[in-house]
Every structure is written in C-alpha cells, then in structure tokens.
C-alpha positions in Angstrom: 0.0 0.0 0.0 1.6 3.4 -1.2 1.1 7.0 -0.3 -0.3 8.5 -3.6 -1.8 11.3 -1.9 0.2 14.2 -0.8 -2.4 14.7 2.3 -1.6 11.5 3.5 2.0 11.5 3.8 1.5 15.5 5.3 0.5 13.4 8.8 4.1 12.0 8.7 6.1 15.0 7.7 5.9 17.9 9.9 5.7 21.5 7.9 4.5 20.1 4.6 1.3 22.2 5.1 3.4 25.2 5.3 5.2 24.5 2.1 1.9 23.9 0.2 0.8 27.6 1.8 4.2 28.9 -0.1 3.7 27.2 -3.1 0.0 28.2 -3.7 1.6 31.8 -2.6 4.5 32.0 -4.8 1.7 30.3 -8.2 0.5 34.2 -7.7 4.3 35.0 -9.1 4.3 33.0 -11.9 6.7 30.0 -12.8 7.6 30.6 -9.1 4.9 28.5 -7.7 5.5 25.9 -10.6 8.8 25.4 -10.0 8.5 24.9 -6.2 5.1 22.9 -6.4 7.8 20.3 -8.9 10.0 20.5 -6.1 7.5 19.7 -3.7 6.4 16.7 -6.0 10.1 15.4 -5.9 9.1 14.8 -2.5 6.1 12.7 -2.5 5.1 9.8 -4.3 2.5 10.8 -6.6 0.0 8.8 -10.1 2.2 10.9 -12.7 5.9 9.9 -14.1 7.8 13.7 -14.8 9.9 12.0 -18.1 12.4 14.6 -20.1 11.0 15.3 -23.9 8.0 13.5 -23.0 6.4 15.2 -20.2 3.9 14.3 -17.0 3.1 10.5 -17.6 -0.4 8.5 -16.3 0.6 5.9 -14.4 -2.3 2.9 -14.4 -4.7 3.5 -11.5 -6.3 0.6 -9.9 -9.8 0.7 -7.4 -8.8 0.5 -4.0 -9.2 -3.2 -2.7 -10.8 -3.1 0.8 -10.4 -5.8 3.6 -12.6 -5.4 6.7 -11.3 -1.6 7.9 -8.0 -2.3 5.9 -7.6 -0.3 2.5 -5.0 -1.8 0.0 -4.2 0.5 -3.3 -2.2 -1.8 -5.5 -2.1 1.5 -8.4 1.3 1.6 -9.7 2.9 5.1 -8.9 6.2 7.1 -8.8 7.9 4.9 -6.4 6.6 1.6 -7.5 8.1 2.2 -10.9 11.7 3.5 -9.2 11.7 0.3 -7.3 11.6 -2.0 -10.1 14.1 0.1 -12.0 16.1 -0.2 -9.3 15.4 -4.3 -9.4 16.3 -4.3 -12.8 19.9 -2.3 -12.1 20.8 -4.5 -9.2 19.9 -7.5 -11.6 21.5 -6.3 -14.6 24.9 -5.2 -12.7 25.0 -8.4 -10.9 25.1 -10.0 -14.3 27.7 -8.2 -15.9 30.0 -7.9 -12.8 29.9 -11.9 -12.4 30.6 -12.5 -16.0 33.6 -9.9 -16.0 34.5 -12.2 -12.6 34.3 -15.5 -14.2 36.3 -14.5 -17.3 39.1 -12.5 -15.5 40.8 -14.6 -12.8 41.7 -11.3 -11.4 39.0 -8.9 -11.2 39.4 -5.4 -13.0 37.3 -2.6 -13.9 33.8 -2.8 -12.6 34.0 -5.7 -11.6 36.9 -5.3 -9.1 34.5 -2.6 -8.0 31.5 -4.5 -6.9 33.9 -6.7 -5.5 35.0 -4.5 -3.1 31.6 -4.3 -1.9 31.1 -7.9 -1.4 34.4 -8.4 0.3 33.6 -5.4 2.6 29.9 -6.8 3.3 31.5 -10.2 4.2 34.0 -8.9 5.9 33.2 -6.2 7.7 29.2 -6.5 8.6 28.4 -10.3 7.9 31.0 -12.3 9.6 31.5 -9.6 12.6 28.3 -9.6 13.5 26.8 -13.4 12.5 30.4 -15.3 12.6 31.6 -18.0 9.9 27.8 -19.0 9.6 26.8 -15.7 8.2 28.5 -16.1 4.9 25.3 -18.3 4.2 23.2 -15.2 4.7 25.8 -13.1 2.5 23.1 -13.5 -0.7 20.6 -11.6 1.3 22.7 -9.0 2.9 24.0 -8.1 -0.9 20.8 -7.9 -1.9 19.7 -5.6 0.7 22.5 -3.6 0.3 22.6 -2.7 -3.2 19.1 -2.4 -3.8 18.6 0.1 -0.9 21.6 1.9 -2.2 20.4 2.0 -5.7 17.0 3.3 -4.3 18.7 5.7 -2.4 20.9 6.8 -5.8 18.0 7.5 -8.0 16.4 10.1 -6.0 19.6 12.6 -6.9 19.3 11.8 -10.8 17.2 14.9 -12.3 13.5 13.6 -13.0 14.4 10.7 -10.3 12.7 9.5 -6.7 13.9 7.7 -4.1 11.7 5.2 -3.3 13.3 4.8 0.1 11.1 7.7 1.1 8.0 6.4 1.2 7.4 4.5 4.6 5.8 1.8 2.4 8.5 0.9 0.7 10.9 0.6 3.9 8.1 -1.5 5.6 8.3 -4.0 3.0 12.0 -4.0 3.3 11.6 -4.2 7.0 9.4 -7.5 7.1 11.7 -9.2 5.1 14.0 -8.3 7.2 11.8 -9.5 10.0 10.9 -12.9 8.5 15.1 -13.1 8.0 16.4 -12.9 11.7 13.1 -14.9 12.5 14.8 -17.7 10.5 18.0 -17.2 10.9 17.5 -17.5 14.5 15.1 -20.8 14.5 17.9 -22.7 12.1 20.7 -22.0 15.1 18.5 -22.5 18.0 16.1 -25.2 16.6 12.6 -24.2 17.0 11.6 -25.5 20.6 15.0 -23.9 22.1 13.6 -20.4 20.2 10.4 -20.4 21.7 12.1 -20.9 25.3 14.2 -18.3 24.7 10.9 -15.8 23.7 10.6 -16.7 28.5 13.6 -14.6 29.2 14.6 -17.8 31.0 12.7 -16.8 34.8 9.9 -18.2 36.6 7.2 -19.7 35.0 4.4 -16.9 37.3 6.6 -14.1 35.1 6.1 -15.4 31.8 2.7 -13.6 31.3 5.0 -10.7 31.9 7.9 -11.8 30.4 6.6 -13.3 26.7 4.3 -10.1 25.9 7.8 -8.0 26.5 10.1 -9.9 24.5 7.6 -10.7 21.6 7.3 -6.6 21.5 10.9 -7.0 21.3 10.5 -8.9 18.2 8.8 -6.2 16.3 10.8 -3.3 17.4 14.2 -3.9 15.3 12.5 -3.9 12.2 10.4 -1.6 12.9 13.6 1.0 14.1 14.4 0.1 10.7 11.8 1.1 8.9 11.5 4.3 10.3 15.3 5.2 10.6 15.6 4.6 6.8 12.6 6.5 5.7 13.3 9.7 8.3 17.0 10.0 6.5 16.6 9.5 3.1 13.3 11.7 3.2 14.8 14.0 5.7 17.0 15.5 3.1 14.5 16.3 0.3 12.5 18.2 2.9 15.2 20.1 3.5 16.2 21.2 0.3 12.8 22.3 -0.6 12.7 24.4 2.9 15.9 26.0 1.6 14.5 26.5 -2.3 11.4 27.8 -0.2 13.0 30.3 1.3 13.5 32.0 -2.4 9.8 32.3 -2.1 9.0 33.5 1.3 11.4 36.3 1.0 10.2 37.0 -3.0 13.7 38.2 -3.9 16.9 37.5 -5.8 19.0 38.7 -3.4 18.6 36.2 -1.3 19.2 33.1 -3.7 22.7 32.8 -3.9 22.7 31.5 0.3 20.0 28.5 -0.3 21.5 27.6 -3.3 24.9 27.1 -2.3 23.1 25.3 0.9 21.2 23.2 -1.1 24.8 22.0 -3.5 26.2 21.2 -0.2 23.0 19.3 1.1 22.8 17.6 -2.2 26.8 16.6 -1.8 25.8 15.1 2.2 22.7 13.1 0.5 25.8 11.4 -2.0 27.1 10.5 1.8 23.7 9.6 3.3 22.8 7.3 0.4 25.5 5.2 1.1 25.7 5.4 4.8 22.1 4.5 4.8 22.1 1.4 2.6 25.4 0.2 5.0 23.7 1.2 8.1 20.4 -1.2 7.3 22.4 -3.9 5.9 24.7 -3.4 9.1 21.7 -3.7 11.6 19.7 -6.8 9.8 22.9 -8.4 10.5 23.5 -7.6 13.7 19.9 -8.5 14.5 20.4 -11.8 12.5 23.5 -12.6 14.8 21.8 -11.8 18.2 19.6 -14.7 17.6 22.3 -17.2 16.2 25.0 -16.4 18.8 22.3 -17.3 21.3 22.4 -20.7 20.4 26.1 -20.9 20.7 26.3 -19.3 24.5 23.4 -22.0 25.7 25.5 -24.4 24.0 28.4 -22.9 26.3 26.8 -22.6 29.4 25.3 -26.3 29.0 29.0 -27.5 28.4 30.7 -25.5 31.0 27.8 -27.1 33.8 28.6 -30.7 32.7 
C-alpha cells in the first residue's frame, strides 16, 4: 500500500502544510509557484511519471481493494516504478559484474569494484556480526544492500525518486527483514530452544509478563528500521525544498545565492547519506540476525561449561 496522496504522507512530515501555503503563494508569481510545487512533488510519491522530452506521464490507476477496515491501493505510482528500476539495475549489474569475474581470474574494472563491496559486506558486517555462519546469509545482505543503495541513488538523478522515502517501501523491506532474523534464529536455535528463549529464561508466574515484553521486542528492530531509513533518506529532500522555499518566502533574488549554495552542499551530504544509509540497514539486519544465532552458541556454552 503506497502514499499517492500528498495529504496523506503530510500526517508524517511535519511543515509540509506550510510548504503547500508557499507554493499556492509563490503560483501568484508565476513560474515561481510551478517550479517549487515540482520541487514539492520530488518529494512525495505521486500517479504521474515527470519524463524529459515526453512530459507528466499517467501511471495505471487501480480501485482501491478493501479488507474489513483495511484499504489496499495496488495503483502503480512514482515509487513503484523506481523500485523496479532499481530491481532491474541491481539484476543487470550483478550479471555483468559476475561475468567480467568469471572470465578475468583477477578482477578489474567494474567488476573489481563490486567486488569491493562484497568483500567489505562479508568482511566487515556479515561475519563480525553473524560469525563463519553468516556467509550463508551473505546473498541476502548483498541484496539488501545494493538495492537500498540504488534506491537511495536514483532520488539525486534529475526527473528521479527515491523510493526509500516512502514509509511503504521501507516496511516491505523491513518484514523481510523480519521474516530473515526470524529464521535465521530458529535454524541456530532449533525451534523448541527459540520459543524458550521468547521466557527470558525466569519463573514460569513471570512469563505472562515476560513473553508479551520480548515478543514486542520482536517487532521493534524492524520496525527501528523502517523508520530510521525513511526519516534520512526523506529528511533530506524536505530540507532542500525548505531551503528553495526560502527564495519564495522572502520573494527576492537577493537572497538566492545563500540557499542555493546550501542546497549543493546538502545535495553533496545526500551522496554521503545514500550510502551510509544502505550500509547502516544492511549493518543492523545483520547484527539482529546474529543476536539470535550467537544465542544458540552461549546456551551451547553454558550447557557444556555445567557438565
């Protein structure tokens, strides 16, 4: 379920009334108002693809499905399309950089370059975090890493989103996540030794206590997240059109040289964040996937250490 409707997402991010109130002020202007009602439109996700030469594109629209007080709107929009471009990057990449790999013994060019990113997932997030048994999980982590990134990338190409900021898309990349330490967990502990763990190991009276707390505790990583990715990568944007805003508010030339040098320097941090994002998600599912498999291996200890 996506945010196609700017009102919607406006309960999430504080002051996005107040930039609609300068951007219906500044339409008085002129081009003014057009330009900053685009910029605001960078923002959220929205039924209408912004293509060069070709102009404002329909995307399809589909009737709302609705299930008991639940609506569902599977219409594709600006984000959905991002995200599959950004499937069909990852896929295409990954191609090309494994054949270059295959046929070079030594890797060179591009494909020395993803390299490095493997090497430094594996090395520095996977087996840190999960041990030798996370190399397993190294497919996923790849996965999650360069498609985040990629996400992340595509909202600082010109007529570009980032489908990272929309709270949708970061849920969906949450529950997998979810479902992945879940797993990941159950194969080191064994099922029965997982839900014994889910006690807190104290009395049996605390368990009505205890269970409630620790299945919460469940839920809260991924949904930390969820949140945390969507906050930064949308956290920018909204700052950038403040600072184009302020061209608006003050209705003067004068004072556009200061926000637009702010905003090149803002854009030059989002180059940062978009990385640092996509490292700090991958760099948490893992740490959350080896919580639950280095459990297994202290019980193991403990039960060892009293025989």
């Amino acid at each position: 379920m996506y945010f196609n409707n700017p009102d919607t997402i406006s309960t999430i991010i504080s002051g996005h009334d107040t930039l609609h109130a300068v951007a219906q002020s500044g339409a008085h202007g002129g081009g003014g108002g057009n330009l900053f009602t685009g910029l605001l439109h960078h923002v959220y996700d929205s039924n209408e693809l912004d293509l060069p030469f070709l102009g404002k594109i329909e995307l399809p629209h589909f009737q709302p499905i609705h299930v008991g007080g639940l609506t569902l709107d599977f219409s594709i929009t600006k984000h959905v399309v991002f995200l599959w471009v950004a499937a069909v990057i990852l896929i295409v990449f990954a191609i090309v950089a494994a054949q270059k790999n295959k046929k070079n013994p030594i890797p060179k060019g591009f494909g020395n370059l993803v390299e490095v990113f493997v090497l430094f997932i594996r090395d520095e997030v996977a087996v840190p975090n999960m041990g030798p048994g996370g190399v397993k999980y190294l497919p996923y982590l790849l996965t999650t890493f360069f498609f985040i990134l990629i996400m992340n990338l595509s909202g600082l190409v010109p007529y570009g989103a980032t489908a990272t900021g929309n709270i949708s898309v970061t849920a969906g990349l949450a529950i997998i996540a979810f479902f992945m330490i879940q797993i990941s967990a159950i194969r080191s502990q064994g099922l029965g030794h997982y839900l014994k763990h889910l006690t807190g190991g104290v009395h049996w009276a605390l368990w009505p206590i205890m269970i409630p707390i620790e299945v919460l505790g469940l839920f809260t990583k991924p949904f930390a997240l969820m949140v945390r990715l969507f906050a930064n990568m949308i956290g920018g944007h909204i700052v950038i059109v403040s600072l184009i805003g302020l061209i608006f508010i003050f209705q003067s030339w004068f004072i556009a040289p200061v926000p637009i040098i702010f905003v090149l320097g803002i854009n030059m941090l989002e180059l940062f964040v978009a990385f640092l994002q996509a490292y700090i998600f991958t760099m948490l599912t893992s740490l959350f996937m080896g919580l639950g498999m280095q459990a297994a291996h202290e019980d193991g200890e403990q039960h060892e250490h009293g025989h």
